[in-house]
N, C-alpha and C positions, 0 to 999 in steps of 0.2 A: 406127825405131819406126813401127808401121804407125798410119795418123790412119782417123778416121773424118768424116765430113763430117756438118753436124747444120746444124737451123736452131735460133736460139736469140733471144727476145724478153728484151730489156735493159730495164731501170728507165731512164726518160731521164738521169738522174742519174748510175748508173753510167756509162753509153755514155757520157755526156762526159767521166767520169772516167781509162776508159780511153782515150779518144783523144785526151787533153790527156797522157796516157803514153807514147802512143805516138808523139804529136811532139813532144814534149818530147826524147826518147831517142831518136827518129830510125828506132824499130822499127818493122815493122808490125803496125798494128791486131789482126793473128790472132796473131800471137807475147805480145803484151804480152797478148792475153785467156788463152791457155794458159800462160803464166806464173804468173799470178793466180791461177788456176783452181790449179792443181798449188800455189802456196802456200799458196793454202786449204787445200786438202785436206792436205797436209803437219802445216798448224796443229792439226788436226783429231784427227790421228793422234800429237799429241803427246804422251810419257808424261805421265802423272795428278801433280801439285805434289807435291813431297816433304811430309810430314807434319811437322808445324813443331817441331822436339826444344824439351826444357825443360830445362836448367840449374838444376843444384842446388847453393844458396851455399851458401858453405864461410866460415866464422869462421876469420881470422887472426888473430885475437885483439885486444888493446887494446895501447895505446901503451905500449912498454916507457917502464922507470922510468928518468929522467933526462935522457928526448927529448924536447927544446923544438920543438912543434910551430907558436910563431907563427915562428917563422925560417924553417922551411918556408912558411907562408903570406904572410910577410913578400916571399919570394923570387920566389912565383907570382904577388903582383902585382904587383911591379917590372918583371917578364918583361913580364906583358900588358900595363904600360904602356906599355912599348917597342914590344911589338908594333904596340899602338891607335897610338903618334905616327909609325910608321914610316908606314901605311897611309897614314894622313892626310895626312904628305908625298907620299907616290906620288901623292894625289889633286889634286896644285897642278899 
């Protein structure tokens, strides 16, 4: 890839940001600045957020006749108790 040679004034901020990158990773300074640069510009060019879809509820209707629904609820807190006292042991 052909480079072009430029002079370029850094925010002191940045400049330390990249050179704490670039010993940190052991790169040099000109590599970790065209890295940067190229994934800006990458971010840049990103497609546009998909448009948020909406979901439209659907009636399943009401409790059939003859389903005891506290034994269902009965059942979902005995679960979460279990679950609550298992956690609590893991945290001894």
């Amino acid at each position: 890839m052909p480079r072009m040679r430029t002079t370029l004034t850094l925010d002191d901020r940045i400049a330390k940001a990249l050179k704490a990158i670039a010993h940190r990773s052991g790169r040099p300074f000109k590599q970790v600045v065209n890295e940067t640069l190229e994934a800006g510009l990458a971010a840049r060019e990103a497609p546009p957020k998909a448009r948020p879809y909406r979901l439209k509820p659907a009636s399943l209707g009401g409790v059939m006749p003859g389903v005891d629904l506290t034994k269902a609820l009965r059942l979902a807190a005995a679960l979460e108790d279990e679950e609550i006292a298992r956690k609590l042991e893991l945290r001894k």
